[in-house]
C-alpha positions as MATLAB code, in Angstrom:
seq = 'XXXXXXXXXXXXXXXXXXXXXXXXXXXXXXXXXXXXXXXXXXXXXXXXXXXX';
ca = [
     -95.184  -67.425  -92.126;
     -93.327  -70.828  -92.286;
     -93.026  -73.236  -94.596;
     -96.181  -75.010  -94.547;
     -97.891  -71.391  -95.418;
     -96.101  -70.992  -98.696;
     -97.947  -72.942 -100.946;
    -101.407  -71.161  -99.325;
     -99.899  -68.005 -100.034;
     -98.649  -68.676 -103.160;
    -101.668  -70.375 -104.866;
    -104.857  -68.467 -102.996;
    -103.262  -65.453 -101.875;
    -100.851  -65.496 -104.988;
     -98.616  -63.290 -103.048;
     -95.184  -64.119 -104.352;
     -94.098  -60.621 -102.866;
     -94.857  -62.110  -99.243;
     -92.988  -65.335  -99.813;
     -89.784  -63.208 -100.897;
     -90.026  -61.049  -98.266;
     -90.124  -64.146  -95.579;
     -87.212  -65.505  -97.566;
     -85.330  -62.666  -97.267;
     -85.556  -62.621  -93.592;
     -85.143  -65.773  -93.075;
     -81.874  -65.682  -95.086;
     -80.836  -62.532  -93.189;
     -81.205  -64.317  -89.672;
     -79.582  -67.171  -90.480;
     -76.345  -65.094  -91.604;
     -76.461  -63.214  -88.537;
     -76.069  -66.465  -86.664;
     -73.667  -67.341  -88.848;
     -71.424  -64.078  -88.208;
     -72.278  -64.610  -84.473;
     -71.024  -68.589  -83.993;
     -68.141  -67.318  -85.986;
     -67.206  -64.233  -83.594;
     -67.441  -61.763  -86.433;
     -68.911  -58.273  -85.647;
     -72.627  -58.415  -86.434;
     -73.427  -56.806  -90.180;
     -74.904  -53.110  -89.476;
     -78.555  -52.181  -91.174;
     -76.788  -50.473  -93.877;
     -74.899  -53.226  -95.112;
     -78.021  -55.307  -95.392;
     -79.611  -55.132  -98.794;
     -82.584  -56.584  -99.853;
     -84.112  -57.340 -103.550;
     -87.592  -57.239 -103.217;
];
């Protein structure tokens, strides 16, 4: 999904579960680039948590 899919989604589908979900990742990727351009080590799956 991008961001020309959430209104679709939101209003026929009216799956507001989806949307958060393809936040989520979306906010999880952009922190691991983040951590990466920044030499950090990269976060491990366990330190990843998610709200939905």
């Amino acid at each position: 999904m991008d961001g020309s899919d959430v209104a679709r989604v939101y209003y026929e589908e009216k799956d507001l579960g989806r949307i958060i979900r393809n936040c989520e990742k979306d906010v999880i990727t952009l922190t691991q680039v983040y951590i990466e351009l920044t030499l950090k080590p990269p976060l491990r799956e366990d330190e990843i948590i998610s709200v939905s």
